[in-house]
VMD Tcl script that draws the C-alpha trace (Angstrom):
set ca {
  {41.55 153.94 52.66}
  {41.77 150.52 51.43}
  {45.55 148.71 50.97}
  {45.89 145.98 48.04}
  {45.73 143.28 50.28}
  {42.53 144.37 51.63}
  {39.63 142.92 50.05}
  {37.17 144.95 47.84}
  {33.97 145.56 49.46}
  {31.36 145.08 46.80}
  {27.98 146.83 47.23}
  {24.58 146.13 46.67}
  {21.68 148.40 46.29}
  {19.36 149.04 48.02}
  {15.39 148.51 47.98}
  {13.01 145.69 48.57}
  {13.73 142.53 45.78}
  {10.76 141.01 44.36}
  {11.70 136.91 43.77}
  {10.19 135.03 40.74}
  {10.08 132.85 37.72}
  {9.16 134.98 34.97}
  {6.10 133.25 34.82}
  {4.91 133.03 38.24}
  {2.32 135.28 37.46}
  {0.39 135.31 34.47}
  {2.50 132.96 32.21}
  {4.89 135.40 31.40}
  {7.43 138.23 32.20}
  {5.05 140.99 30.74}
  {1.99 139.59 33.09}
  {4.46 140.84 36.18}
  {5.78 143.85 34.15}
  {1.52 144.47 34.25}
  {1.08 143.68 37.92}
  {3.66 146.42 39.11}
  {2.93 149.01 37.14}
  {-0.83 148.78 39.30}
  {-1.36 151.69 41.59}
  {-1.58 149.20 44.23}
  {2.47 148.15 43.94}
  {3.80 151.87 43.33}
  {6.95 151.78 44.87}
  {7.11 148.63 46.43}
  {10.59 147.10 44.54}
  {13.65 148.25 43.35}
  {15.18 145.04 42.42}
  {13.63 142.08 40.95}
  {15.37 138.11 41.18}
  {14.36 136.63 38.16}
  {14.77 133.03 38.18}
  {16.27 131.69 35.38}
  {13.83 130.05 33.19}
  {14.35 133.57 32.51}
  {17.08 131.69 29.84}
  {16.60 128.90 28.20}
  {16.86 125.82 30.22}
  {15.00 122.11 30.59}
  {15.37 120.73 34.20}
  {15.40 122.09 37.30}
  {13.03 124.76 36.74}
  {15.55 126.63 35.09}
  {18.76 125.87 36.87}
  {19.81 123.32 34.22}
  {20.97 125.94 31.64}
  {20.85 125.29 27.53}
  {22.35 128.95 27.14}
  {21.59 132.32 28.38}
  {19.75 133.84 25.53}
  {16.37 135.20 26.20}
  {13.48 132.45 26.31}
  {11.41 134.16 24.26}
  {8.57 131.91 25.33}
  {8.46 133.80 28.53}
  {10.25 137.08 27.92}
  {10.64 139.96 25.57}
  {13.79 142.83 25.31}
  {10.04 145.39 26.12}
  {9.69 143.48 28.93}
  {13.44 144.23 30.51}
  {12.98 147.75 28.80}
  {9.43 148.45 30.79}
  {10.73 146.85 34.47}
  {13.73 149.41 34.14}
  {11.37 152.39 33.46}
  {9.87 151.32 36.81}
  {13.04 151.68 38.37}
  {13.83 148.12 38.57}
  {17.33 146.54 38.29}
  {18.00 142.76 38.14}
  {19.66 140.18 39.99}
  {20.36 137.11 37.76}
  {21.67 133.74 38.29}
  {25.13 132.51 37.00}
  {25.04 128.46 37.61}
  {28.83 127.77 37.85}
  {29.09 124.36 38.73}
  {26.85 123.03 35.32}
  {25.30 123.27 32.41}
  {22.14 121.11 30.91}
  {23.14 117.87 28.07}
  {21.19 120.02 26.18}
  {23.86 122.84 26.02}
  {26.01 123.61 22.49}
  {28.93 122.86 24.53}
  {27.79 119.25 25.61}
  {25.65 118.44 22.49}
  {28.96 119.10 20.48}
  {31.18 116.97 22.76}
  {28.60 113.78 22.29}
  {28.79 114.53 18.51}
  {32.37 114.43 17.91}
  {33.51 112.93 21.03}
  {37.37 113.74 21.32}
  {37.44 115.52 18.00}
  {35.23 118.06 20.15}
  {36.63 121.39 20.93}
  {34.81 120.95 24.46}
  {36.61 117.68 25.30}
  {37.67 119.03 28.28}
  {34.93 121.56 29.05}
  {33.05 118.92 31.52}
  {34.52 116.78 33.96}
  {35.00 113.07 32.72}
  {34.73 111.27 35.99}
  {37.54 108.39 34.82}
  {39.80 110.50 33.56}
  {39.53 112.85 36.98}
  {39.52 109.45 39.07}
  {41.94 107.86 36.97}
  {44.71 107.25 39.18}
  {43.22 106.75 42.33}
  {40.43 104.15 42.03}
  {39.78 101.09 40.14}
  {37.29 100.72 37.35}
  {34.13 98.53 38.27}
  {31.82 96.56 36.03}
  {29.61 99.34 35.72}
  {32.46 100.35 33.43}
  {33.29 103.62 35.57}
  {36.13 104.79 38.67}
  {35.03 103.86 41.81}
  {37.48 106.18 43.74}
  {39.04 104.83 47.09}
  {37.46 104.79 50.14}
  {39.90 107.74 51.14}
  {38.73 109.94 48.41}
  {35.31 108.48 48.06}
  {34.83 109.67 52.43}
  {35.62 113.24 51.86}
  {32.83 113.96 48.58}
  {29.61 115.64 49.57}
  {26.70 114.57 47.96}
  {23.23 116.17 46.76}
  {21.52 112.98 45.74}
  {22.03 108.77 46.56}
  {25.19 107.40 44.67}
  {28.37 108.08 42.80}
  {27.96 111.73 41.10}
  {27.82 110.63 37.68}
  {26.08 110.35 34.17}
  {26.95 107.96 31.61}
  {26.40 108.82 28.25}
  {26.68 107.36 24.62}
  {29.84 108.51 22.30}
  {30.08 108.24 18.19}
  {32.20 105.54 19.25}
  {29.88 103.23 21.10}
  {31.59 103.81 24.39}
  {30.02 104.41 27.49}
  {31.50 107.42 28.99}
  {30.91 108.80 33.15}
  {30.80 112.35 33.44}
  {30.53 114.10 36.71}
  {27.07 115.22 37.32}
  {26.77 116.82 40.98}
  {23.09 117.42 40.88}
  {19.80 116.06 39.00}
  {19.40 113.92 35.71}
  {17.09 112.22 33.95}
  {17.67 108.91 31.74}
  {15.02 107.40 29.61}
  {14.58 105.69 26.14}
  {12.30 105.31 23.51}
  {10.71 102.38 22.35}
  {12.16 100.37 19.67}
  {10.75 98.89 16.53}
  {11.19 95.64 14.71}
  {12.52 97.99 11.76}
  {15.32 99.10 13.76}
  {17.10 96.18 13.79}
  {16.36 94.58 10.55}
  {19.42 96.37 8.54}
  {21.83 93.97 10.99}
  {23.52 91.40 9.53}
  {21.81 87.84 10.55}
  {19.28 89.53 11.81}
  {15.99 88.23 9.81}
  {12.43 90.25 10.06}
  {11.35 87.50 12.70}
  {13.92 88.23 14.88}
  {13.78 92.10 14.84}
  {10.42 91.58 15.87}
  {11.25 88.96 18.92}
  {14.55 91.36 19.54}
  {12.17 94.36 19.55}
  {9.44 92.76 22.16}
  {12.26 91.56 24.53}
  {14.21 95.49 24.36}
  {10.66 96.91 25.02}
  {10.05 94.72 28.16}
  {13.26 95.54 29.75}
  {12.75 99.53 28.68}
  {9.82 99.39 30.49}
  {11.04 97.52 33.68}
  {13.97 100.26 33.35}
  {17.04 97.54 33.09}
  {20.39 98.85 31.86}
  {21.67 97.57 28.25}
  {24.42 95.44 29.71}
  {22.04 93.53 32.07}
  {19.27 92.96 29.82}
  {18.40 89.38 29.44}
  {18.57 89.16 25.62}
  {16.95 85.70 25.77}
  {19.34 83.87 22.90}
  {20.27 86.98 21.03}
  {23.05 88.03 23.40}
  {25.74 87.88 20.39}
  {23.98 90.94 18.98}
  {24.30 92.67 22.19}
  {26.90 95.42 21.02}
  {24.52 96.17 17.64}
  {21.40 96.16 20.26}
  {23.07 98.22 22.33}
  {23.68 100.73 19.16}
  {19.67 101.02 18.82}
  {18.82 101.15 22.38}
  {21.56 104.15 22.67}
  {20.14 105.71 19.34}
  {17.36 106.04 21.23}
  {18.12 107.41 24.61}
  {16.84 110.37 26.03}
  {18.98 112.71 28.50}
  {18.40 115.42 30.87}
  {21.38 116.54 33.02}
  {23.48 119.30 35.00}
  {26.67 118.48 33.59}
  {30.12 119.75 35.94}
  {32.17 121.73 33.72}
  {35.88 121.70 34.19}
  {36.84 124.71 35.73}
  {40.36 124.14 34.32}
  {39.57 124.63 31.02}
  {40.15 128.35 29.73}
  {37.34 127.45 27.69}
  {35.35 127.31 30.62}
  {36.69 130.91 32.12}
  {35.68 132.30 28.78}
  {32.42 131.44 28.55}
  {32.10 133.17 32.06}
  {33.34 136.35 31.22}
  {30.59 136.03 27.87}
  {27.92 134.93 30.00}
  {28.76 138.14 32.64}
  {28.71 140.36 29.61}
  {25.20 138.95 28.14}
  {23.61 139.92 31.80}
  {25.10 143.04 31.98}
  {23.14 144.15 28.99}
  {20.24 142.40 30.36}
  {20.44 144.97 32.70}
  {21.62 142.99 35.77}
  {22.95 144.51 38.59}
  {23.68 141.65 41.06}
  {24.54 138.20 39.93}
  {24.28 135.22 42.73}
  {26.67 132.60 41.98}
  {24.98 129.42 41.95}
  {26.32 126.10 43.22}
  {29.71 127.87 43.13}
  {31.15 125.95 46.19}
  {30.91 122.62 43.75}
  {33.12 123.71 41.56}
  {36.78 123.42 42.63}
  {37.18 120.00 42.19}
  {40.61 118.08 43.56}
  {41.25 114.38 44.43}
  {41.62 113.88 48.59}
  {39.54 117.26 49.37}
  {36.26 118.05 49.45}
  {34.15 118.62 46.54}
  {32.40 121.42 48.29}
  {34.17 124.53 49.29}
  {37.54 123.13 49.19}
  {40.65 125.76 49.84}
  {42.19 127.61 48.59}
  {40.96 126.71 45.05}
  {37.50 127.90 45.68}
  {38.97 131.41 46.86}
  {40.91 131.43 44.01}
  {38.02 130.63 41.32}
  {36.72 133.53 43.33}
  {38.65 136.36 43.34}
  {38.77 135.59 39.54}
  {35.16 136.01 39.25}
  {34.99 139.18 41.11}
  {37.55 140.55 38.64}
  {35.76 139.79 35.73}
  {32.63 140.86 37.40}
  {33.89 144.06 38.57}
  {35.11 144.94 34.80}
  {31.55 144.61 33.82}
  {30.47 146.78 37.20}
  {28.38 143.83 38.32}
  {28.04 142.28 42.51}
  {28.69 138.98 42.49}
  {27.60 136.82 45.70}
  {28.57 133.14 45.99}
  {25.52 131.28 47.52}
  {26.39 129.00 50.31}
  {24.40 126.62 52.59}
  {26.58 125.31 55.45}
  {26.51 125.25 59.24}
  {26.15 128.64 61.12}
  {28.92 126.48 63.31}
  {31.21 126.73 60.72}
  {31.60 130.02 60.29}
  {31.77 130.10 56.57}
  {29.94 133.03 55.70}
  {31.94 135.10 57.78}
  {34.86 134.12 56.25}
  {32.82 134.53 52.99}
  {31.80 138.24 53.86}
  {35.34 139.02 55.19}
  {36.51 138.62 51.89}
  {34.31 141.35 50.57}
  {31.17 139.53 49.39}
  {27.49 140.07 50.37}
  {25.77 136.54 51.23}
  {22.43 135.54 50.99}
  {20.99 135.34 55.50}
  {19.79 131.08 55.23}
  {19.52 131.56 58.98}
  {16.61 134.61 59.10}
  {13.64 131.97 58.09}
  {14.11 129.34 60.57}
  {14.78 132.23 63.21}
  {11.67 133.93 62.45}
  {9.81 130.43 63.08}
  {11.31 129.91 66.11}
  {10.47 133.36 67.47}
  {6.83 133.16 66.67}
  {6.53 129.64 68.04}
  {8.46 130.05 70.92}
  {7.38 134.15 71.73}
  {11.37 134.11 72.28}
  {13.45 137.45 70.87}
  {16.85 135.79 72.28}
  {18.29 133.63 69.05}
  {16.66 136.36 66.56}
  {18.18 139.05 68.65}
  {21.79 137.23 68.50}
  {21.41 137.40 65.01}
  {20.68 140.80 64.64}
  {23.43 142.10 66.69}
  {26.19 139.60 64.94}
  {25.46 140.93 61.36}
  {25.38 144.43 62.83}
  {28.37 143.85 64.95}
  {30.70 142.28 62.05}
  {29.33 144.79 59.05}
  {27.73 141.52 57.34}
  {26.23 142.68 53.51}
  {22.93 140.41 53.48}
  {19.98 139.46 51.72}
  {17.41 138.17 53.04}
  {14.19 136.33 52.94}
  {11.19 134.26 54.41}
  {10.07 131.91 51.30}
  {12.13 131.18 47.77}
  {11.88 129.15 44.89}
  {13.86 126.28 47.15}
  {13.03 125.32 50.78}
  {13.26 126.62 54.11}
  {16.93 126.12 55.31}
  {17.25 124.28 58.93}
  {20.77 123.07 58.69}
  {22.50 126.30 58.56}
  {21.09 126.46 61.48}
  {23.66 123.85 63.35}
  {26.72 124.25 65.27}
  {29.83 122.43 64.00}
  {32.67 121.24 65.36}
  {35.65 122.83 63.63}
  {39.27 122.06 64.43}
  {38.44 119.32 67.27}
  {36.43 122.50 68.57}
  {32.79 122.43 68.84}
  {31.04 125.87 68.07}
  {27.52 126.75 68.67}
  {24.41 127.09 66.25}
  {21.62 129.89 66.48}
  {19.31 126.98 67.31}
  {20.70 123.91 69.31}
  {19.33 120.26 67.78}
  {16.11 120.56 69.66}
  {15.39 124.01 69.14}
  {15.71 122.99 65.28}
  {14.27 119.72 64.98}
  {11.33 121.36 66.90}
  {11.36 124.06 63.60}
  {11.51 120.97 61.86}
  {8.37 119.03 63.10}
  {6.47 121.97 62.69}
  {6.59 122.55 59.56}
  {6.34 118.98 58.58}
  {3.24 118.77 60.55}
  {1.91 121.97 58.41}
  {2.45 119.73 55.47}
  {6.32 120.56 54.55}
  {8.46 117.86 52.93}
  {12.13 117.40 54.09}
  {15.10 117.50 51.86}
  {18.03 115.55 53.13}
  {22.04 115.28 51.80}
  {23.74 111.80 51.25}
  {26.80 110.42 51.86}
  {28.71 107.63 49.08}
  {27.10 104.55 50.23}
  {23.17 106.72 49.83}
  {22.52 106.76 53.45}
  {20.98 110.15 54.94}
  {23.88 112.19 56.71}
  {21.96 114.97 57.63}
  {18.71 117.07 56.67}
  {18.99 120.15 54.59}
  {15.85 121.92 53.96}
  {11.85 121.51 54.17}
  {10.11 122.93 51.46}
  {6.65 125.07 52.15}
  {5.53 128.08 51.67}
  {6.34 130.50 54.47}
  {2.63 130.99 55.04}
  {1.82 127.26 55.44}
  {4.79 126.68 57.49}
  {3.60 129.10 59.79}
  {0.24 126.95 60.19}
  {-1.25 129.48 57.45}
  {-2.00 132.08 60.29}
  {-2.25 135.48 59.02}
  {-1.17 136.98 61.92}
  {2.47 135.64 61.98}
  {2.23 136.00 58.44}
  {2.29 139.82 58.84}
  {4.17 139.78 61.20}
  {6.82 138.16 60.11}
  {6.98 140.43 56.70}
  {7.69 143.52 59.60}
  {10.18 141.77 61.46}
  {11.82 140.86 57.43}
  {11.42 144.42 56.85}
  {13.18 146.09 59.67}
  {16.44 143.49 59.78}
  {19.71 144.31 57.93}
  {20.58 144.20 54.76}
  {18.24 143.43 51.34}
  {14.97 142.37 51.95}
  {13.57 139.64 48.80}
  {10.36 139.18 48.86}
  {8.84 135.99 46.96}
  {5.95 136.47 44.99}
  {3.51 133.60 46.15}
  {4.32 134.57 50.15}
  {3.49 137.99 49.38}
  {-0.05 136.71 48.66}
  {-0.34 134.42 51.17}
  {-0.02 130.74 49.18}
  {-0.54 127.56 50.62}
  {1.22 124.67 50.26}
  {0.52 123.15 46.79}
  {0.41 119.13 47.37}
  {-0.98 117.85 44.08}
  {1.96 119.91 42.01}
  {5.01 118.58 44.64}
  {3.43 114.65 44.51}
  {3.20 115.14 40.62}
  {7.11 116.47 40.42}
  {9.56 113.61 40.71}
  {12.72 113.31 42.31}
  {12.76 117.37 42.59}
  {8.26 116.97 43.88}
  {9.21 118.46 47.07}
  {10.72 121.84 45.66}
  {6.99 121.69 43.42}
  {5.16 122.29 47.10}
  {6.18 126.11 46.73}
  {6.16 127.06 43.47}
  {2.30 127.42 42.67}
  {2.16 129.68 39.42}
  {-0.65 132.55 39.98}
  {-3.08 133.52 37.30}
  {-4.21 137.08 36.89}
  {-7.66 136.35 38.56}
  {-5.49 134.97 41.23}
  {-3.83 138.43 41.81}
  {-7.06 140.30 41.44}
  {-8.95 138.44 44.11}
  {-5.32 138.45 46.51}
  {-4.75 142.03 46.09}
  {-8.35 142.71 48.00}
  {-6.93 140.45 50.65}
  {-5.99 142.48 54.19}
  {-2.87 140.04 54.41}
  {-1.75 141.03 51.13}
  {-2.88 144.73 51.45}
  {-0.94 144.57 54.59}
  {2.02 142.88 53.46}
  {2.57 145.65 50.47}
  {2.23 148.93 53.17}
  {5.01 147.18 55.07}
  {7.15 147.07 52.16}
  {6.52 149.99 50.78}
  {7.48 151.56 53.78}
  {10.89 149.76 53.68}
  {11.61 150.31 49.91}
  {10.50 154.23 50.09}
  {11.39 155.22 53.46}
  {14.94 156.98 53.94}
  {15.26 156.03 57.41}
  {16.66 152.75 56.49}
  {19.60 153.88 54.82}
  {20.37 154.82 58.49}
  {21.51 152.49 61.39}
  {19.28 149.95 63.27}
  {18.89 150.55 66.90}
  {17.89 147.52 69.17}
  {16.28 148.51 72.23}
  {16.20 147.14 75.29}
  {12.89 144.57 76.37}
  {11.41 141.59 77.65}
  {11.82 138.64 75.77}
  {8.74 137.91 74.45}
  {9.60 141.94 72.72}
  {10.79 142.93 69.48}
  {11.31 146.54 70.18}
  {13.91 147.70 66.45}
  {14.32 151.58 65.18}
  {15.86 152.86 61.96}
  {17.26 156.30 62.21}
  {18.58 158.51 59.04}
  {19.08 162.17 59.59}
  {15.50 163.51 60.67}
  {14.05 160.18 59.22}
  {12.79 157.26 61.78}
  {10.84 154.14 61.56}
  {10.32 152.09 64.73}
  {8.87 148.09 65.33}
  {7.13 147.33 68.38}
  {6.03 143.63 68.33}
  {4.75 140.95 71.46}
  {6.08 137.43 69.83}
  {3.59 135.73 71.94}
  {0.48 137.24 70.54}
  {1.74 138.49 67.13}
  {0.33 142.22 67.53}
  {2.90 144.76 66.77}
  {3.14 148.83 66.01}
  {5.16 151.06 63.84}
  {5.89 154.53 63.44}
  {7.44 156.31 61.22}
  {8.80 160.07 61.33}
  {9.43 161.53 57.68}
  {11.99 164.74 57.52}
  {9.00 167.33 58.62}
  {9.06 165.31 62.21}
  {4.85 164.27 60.83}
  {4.26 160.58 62.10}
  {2.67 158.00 60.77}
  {1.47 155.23 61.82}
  {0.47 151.15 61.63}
  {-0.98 149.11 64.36}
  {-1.57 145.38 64.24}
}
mol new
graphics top color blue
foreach p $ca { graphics top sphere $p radius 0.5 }
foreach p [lrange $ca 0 end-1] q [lrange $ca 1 end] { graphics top cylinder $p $q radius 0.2 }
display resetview
């Protein structure tokens, strides 16, 4: 029995997750509604990750949220009403950390500037820096060096996004993660209405604007070539026509803020969501002279106030977290009673295969076992394969260990890249590199597109701990897609695994023996009782995966050589009949 002080245990159900955008498949939510209701995927998920273009967004593929109303571009109330008929419950995302320019909130705020009841609903850089920086002539805070050495970065350079106020000002607002600034051509017209401004000039005014749109030069250094005394009504027209996309920060010390949450929790509970992964949550608790990622004990606090409001609603919340297996941060998240999403079962899976080695996997296994972890799990997702969860850390003055030391992981690393992967790496202030984060590929391609560690690395996902999620363009096999990540932009790389599938796509993969073989093994796991036993590792040689489930008269075991990539499994149903797959 459970004191106060004890942390609440939230629980997640169980089943095999199915990952995608709603239109991954198809071009819409009903294409994938279609696809599982085929005899061919009967009983193969019992919870389904929608991404969340599921909402209405317009960067990020989704994670730059507008609002969370229904895009009904993509999805229909039939469609959510058909996928729970299957037996289906949702996992959703709740961005914390931002919303898009685009949003009510933000669009509001740029409208009325302070007269907006959002004033304080995002985080205006100055006024957080205020006091300990000095302004530049960029016209925003560049914060001491002390403060400026402890912020985390996602992308080169200060954090921020200036945008245009009813005023004319120039305002910085913290924006953690991407944006997009452009502007629209000018016309002669638009500047012929200002005083001593005659039709000539608009047109010479107009030519010179153009030229330094398209050589992308910022309004105050634009050489105005003799009409520099109009630069403030110039500016005016350039700003009139300025374009933004944006993840704005939003002040988690507004109540405004903490209200929208507990509206946004309700809206996905009627969805039908069951689990809601907390995105970029670590961002959020903001203070001057700590870290702006996972900084304590403000982030616990932000928190256990989500989990209250979630648990009123009878929703799982999970913070998602990338850090340093060193660190020992999702321990310290799961002690506290939340599941976590397992960043370190991809690269381990690599490594096995590569090396034929059971011994880091195996470590793995036995620590989330050991310490009760809650975990979901995957291969592929919508973002990259993570390698620097991977690391040690040195914590305290005291260095701790990784699941893979530096070679072991730059090895994981090279591979991939040498499959065609693309590396995603985190900054520091000054825009240098201070460490890689991710390569993005698709599990298949990173594992040098051979089916056989394809398969059987869906068995190995399959028979570890916790909630297997299963992304929908791994599950049939896709290759890396190079034209879509050169054609993406700053985000290209993310493009590489994110291929959308047409319906003659899925017809001609579903006669495929990789993804024929792929759907027995999770069927097997979503259907079978025996994994709502205990996990039994038994004892072999290293190159040996040798893993039984056990519930009541219910058994499923994994018998797999790493070096060659065969593997067997049985499985005993109540009745003691066997049955049987061998690879």
């Amino acid at each position: 029995m459970s004191t106060e002080n004890e942390p609440i245990q939230q629980q997640i159900p169980k089943g095999v997750m199915l990952n995608a955008y709603p239109d991954s498949i198809g071009g819409k939510l009903s294409d994938i509604v279609g696809l599982l209701k085929r005899p061919e995927l009967k009983d193969i998920f019992s919870l389904f990750y929608i991404l969340p273009t599921f909402f209405n967004s317009d960067l990020d593929r989704g994670f730059s949220i507008i609002d969370y109303d229904i895009n009904d571009e993509l999805v229909s109330k039939q469609d959510l009403e058909s996928l729970s008929k299957l037996g289906i419950t949702f996992k959703f995302d709740l961005i914390l950390n931002h919303l898009s320019v685009a949003s009510p909130q933000f669009k509001d705020l740029l409208k009325k500037g302070n007269d907006s009841e959002y004033k304080h609903f995002f985080v205006d850089w100055n006024e957080f820096w205020q006091s300990h920086g000095q302004i530049g002539d960029d016209g925003y805070v560049i914060p001491k060096d002390e403060y400026l050495d402890k912020l985390f970065m996602r992308k080169p350079g200060l954090p921020i996004l200036k945008v245009g106020f009813p005023d004319g000002s120039q305002r910085p607002y913290w924006n953690t993660f991407y944006q997009q600034v452009s502007h629209k051509q000018v016309a002669a017209e638009d500047f012929t209405g200002i005083q001593g401004i005659t039709g000539e000039s608009a047109a010479a005014i107009a030519t010179i604007v153009n030229e330094n749109i398209l050589a992308e030069t910022d309004i105050e250094h634009m050489d105005l070539d003799g009409y520099a005394h109009y630069r403030n009504e110039i500016r005016s027209v350039v700003e009139q026509n300025r374009h933004y996309l944006g993840q704005m920060d939003l002040n988690a010390e507004s109540d405004k803020v903490w209200a929208f949450y507990e509206q946004t929790l309700k809206k996905l509970k009627n969805y039908g969501a069951k689990i809601i992964r907390l995105d970029a949550f670590a961002y959020l608790h903001k203070e001057p002279g700590e870290s702006n990622f996972f900084n304590k004990p403000g982030t616990w606090e932000y928190l256990e106030r989500l989990k209250k409001i979630a648990k009123h609603h009878d929703l799982t919340i999970f913070p998602e977290i990338h850090t340093e297996y060193g660190t020992g941060l999702h321990e310290e998240v799961a002690s506290k009673g939340y599941p976590i999403y397992d960043f370190f079962f991809p690269g381990l899976v690599i490594d096995a295969l590569e090396r034929g080695s059971n011994k880091q996997l195996l470590a793995w296994i036995n620590n989330i076992t050991d310490k009760g972890l809650q975990t979901i799990n995957m291969l592929g997702c919508h973002d990259g394969i993570p390698v620097l969860d991977l690391k040690g850390a040195q914590v305290d003055g005291v260095n701790r260990n990784g699941l893979l030391d530096e070679t072991q992981i730059q090895s994981v690393i090279d591979r991939i890249i040498e499959r065609g992967g693309r590396v995603k790496n985190l900054y520091g202030p000054d825009g240098k590199k201070i460490a890689y984060y991710q390569v993005n590929a698709t599990f298949f391609s990173a594992l040098g597109e051979d089916e056989r560690k394809m398969r059987l690395a869906r068995a190995i996902q399959m028979f570890m701990p916790g909630i297997p999620q299963v992304w929908y363009l791994d599950l049939f096999a896709g290759k890396n897609d190079y034209q879509a990540a050169d054609k993406g932009g700053t985000a290209g790389h993310k493009e590489i695994n994110r291929t959308n599938l047409s319906l003659s796509d899925i017809n001609e993969g579903l006669k495929q023996p990789i993804v024929q073989d792929q759907i027995q093994l999770i069927r097997l796991r979503n259907s079978s009782p025996a994994f709502l036993g205990e996990l039994r590792i038994e004892d072999s040689d290293s190159h040996l995966l040798h893993l039984t489930w056990k519930h009541q008269a219910y058994s499923a075991t994994l018998r797999a050589d790493l070096r060659d990539c065969s593997f067997t499994i049985e499985h005993y149903d109540k009745h003691g009949k066997q049955a049987g797959m061998s690879y």
